[in-house]
Structure formats: structure tokens, C-alpha cells
C-alpha positions as CSV (number, residue, x, y, z in Angstrom):
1,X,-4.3,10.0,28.1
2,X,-5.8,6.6,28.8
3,X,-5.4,4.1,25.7
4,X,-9.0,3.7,24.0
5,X,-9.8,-0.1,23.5
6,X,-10.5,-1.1,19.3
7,X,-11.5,-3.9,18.0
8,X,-10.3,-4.4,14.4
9,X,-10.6,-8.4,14.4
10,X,-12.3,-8.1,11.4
11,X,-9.6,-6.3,9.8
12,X,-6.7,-7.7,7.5
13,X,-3.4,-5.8,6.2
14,X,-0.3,-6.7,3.8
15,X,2.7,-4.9,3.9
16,X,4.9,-5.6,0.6
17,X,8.4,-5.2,1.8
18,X,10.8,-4.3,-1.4
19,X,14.3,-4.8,0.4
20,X,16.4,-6.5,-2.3
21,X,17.7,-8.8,0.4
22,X,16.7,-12.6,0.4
23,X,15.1,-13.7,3.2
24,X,16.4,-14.4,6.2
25,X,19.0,-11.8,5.4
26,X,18.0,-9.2,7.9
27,X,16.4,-6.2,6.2
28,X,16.3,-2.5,8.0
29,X,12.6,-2.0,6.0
30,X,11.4,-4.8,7.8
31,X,12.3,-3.6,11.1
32,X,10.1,-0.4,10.4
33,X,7.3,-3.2,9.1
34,X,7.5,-4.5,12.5
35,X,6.6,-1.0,14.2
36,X,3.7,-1.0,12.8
37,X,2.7,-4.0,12.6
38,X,2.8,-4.7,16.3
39,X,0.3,-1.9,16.8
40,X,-2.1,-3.4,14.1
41,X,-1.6,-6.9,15.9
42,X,-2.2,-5.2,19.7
43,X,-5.5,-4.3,17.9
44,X,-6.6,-7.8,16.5
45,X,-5.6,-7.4,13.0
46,X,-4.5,-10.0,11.0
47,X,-1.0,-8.8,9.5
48,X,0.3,-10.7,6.6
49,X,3.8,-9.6,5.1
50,X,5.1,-10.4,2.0
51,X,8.9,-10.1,1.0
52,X,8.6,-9.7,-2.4
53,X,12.3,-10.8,-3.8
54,X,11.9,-14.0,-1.9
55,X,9.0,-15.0,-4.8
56,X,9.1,-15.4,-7.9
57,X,7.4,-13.0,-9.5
58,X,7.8,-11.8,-13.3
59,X,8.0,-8.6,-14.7
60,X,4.9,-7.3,-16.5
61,X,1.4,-5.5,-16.6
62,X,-0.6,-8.5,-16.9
63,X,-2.3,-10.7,-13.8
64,X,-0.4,-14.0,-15.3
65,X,2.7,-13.3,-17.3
66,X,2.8,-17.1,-17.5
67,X,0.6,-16.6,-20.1
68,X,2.8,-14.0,-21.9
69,X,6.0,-16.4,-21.9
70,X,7.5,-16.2,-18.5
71,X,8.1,-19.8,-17.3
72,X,7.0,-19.8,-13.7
73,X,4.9,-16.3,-11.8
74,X,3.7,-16.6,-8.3
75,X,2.0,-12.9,-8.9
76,X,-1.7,-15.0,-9.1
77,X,-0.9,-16.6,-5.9
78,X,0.1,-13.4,-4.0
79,X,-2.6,-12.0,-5.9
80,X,-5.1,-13.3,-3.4
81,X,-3.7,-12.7,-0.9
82,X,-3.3,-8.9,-1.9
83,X,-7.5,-9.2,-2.3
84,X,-8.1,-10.3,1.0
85,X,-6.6,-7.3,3.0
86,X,-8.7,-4.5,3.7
87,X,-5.2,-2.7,4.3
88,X,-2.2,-2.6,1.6
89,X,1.0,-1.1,2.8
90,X,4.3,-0.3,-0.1
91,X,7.6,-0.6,2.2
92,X,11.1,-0.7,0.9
93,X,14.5,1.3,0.5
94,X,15.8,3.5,-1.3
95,X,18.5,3.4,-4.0
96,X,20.0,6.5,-5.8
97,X,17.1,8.6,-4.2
98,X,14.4,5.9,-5.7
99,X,12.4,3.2,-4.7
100,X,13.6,-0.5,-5.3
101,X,13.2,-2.2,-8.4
102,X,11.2,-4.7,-6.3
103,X,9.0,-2.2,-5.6
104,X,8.2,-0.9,-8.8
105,X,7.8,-4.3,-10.0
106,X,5.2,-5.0,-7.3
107,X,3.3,-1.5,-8.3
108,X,3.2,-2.6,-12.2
109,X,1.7,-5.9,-10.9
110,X,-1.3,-4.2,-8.8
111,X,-1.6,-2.0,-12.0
112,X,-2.2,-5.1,-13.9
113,X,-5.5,-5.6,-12.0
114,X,-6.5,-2.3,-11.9
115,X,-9.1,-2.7,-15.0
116,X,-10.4,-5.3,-13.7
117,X,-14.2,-5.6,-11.3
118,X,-15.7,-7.5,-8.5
119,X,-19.0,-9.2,-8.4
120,X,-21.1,-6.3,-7.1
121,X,-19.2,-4.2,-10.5
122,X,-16.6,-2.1,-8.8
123,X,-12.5,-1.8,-9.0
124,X,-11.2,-4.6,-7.1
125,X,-9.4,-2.3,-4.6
126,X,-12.3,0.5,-4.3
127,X,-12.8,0.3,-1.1
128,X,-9.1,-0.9,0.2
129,X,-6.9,1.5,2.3
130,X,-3.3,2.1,1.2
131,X,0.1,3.6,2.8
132,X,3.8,3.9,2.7
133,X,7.0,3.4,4.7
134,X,10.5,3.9,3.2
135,X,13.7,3.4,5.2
136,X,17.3,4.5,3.7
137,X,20.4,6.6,3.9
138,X,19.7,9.3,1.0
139,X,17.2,11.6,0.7
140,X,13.7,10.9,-0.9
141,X,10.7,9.5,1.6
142,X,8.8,12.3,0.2
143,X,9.4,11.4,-3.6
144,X,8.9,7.6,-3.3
145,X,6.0,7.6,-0.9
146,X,4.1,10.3,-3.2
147,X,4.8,7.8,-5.8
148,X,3.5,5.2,-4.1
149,X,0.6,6.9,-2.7
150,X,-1.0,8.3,-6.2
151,X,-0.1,4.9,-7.7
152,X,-1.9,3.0,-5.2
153,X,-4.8,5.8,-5.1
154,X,-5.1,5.9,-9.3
155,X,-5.5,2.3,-8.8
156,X,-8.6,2.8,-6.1
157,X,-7.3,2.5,-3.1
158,X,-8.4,5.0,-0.4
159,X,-5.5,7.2,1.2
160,X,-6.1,8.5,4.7
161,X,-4.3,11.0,6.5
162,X,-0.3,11.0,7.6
163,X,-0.7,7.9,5.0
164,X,3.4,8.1,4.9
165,X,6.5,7.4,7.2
166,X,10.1,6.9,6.9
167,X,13.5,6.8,8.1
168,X,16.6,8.1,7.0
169,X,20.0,7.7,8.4
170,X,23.4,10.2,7.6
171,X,23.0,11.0,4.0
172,X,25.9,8.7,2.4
173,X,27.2,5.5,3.7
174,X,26.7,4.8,7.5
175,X,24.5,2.6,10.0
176,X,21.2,1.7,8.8
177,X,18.1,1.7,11.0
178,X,18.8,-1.8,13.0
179,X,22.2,-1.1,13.1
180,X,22.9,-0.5,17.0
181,X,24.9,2.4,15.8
182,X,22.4,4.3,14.1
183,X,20.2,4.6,17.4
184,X,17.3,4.1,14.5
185,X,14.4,2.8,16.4
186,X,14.7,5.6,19.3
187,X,13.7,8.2,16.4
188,X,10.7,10.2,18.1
189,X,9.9,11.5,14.6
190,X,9.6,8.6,12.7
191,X,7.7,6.1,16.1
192,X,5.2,9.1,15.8
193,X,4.6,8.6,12.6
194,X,4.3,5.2,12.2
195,X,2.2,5.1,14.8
196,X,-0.3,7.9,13.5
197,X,-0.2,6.2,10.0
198,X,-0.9,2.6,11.9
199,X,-3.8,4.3,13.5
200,X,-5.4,5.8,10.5
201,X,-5.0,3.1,7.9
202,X,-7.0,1.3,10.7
203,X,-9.6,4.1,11.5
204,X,-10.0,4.4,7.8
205,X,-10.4,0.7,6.9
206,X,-12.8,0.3,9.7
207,X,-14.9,3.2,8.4
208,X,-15.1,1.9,5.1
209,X,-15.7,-1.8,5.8
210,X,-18.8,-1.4,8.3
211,X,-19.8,1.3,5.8
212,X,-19.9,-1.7,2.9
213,X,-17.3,0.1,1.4
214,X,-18.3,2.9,-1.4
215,X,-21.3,3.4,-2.6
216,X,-21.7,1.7,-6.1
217,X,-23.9,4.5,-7.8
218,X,-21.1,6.7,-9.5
219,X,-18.8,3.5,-9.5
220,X,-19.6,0.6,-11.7
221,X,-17.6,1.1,-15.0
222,X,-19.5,-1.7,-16.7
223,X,-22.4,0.6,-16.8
224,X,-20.9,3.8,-18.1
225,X,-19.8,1.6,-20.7
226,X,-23.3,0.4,-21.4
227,X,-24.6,4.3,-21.4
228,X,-25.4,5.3,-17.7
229,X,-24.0,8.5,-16.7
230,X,-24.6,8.9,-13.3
231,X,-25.5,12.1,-13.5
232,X,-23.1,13.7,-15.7
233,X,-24.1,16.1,-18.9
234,X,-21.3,16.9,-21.5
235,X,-20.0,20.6,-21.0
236,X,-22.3,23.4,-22.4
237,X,-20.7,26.8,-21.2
238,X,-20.5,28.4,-18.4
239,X,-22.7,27.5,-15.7
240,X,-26.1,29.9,-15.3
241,X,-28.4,30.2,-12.8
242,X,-30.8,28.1,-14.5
């Protein structure tokens, strides 16, 4: 099958990787990170990458916690770039058959925007696409990236198809995905779908992007709150021909 030719210059994606591991500690997430993000890069997309537990960034629901008591929070800074993306990948590990507490952390932090609108009166991630990739040696890809997924998608992010991949080694302890042992990165399963879910968060962003995003009608919470209804009548019964 020849190899179609895209164009996604005008495309940008963050992937949050929640290893608990400083930086430049070598982290088995990131190595999945890399999969994909090669094929987003071959396709003129701008791939920023953000290891979370190398910043500082406080616990909370709020977009500053500075202004809650924490000392120092570099969640505003990362916050723009996070706005930028037209793509917003969740990648970590899991622990006890969860995700990280990095990764939580980042999820209560996108929350604490979630309320809030851009100029033209929409969510500021309607219109954003959103996946997941998990790498560990206990079960759970299922459970965390279905955790991630709604999160991001209650939030307004858009979630295409085969949004989701993972890896997962011998259940217990043994060789993580880099480790030459593990033969991690020759797993047919999990290159397909990283490669299918690099393909669609890129179809998907594309789509929505040239489209200008969603419409707004249906949309602009400022306006419901103001009295316009878009269309909607409170329940009356059943519905009737009529």
C-alpha cells in the first residue's frame, strides 16, 4: 500500500508524560512517547513533550494555586503551552493497577480550566483532540486510559477512534519496555496501535481545525446563562406526533 503524503504543518501536539522519574532518568513511557511522536513529526507536526515531575507544579483545582498559598506553581506557564496544541496526549505508568500520581495531578489541573471560555465564548479545549498511552508491568491500560479519556472528553476535548495504546510487560516484576530484555518495542500489537491512534488524533485535529473547530450555536455557556436555549423546551410528556 503506497504511503499517502499529509501535511499537518499547521498542526501542534503535547504529550504529558507522568513517569515519576526525574529527567534525564530514562523513562519506559517516554520511549512509547517517542513512537508516536516520530510519526506526528514525519508529518510536520510540531510535538512538544512535557515531563510533568521535572516542574513544579502544585496540587489543586485552581489555574494558579499561588494564589491559594502554594509558594512557587509553574501550572500557568505549562498552561499555555497546553492552549496552544491542537493535540493533548495523557502518557504514564502504572502503579498498583492505577495511573501515576503525576498524572492525576496533571488531570485535576486541566480540570481547573475547564469552566473557563475563549474569546469567541466556548470551553477552552472544545475543539482540541485528546488520547492516551500507558506503559507498565500490571494489568490496567483499559482502566486508566478510560479514565483518562472521559476526563479529558468531560472537559471538551474531542476523542477519535482507537484513541488508546499501551504496553504491558509479565505481570509482576520483570523488564520494562526499553529494557533489551523485554523485546518491548518489537510488540506488533502495541506499534499498531500507536500508530493507528497517531494517525487519528491527526485526522481528527485536522478535520476540526480547517473546519474552525465546532460550531458555536449550541456551545457558548455565557449565553445559556443569559437565557438562550438553543433550541431546548423543558420536558412535557411523552413526545406526540404533533
Amino acid at each position: 500500500m503506497p504511503n499517502p503524503e499529509f501535511d499537518h504543518s499547521e498542526l501542534t501536539a503535547v504529550f504529558f508524560n507522568t513517569t515519576l522519574k526525574r529527567s534525564p532518568a530514562v523513562s519506559n513511557t517516554q520511549g512509547l512517547i517517542d513512537i508516536s511522536a516520530r510519526i506526528l513529526r514525519k508529518q510536520g507536526v510540531t510535538v512538544d513533550i512535557i515531563r510533568s515531575v521535572d516542574h513544579d507544579i502544585a496540587s489543586g483545582v485552581y489555574p494558579d494555586m499561588r494564589e491559594y498559598g502554594w509558594e512557587t506553581d509553574e501550572w500557568p506557564e505549562l498552561t499555555k503551552r497546553v492552549l496552544a496544541a491542537d493535540i493533548v496526549v495523557m502518557t504514564g505508568p502504572i502503579w498498583l493497577g492505577e495511573q501515576s500520581s503525576e498524572a492525576r495531578k496533571v488531570i485535576e489541573r486541566l480540570y481547573a480550566l475547564n469552566s473557563q471560555v475563549r474569546d469567541d465564548g466556548q470551553y477552552l479545549f472544545t475543539g482540541k483532540v485528546g488520547g492516551a498511552i500507558v506503559s507498565g508491568n500490571e494489568d490496567g491500560v483499559k482502566h486508566v486510559t478510560s479514565s483518562w479519556l472521559f476526563s479529558l472528553a468531560h472537559m471538551g476535548f474531542t476523542i477519535p477512534a482507537n484513541a488508546d495504546s499501551g504496553w504491558l510487560g509479565p505481570i509482576g516484576p520483570g523488564p520494562s519496555f526499553l529494557n533489551p530484555a523485554s523485546n518491548g518495542p518489537e510488540t506488533d500489537f502495541t506499534n499498531q496501535t500507536l500508530t493507528t491512534l497517531s494517525w487519528n488524533l491527526m485526522h481528527l485535529a485536522a478535520m476540526l481545525k480547517r473546519a474552525g473547530g465546532y460550531p458555536r450555536w449550541g456551545n457558548l455557556p455565557n449565553a445559556w446563562a443569559e437565557g438562550e436555549r438553543f433550541g431546548f423546551e423543558p420536558y412535557r410528556g411523552p413526545l406526540t406526533d404533533d
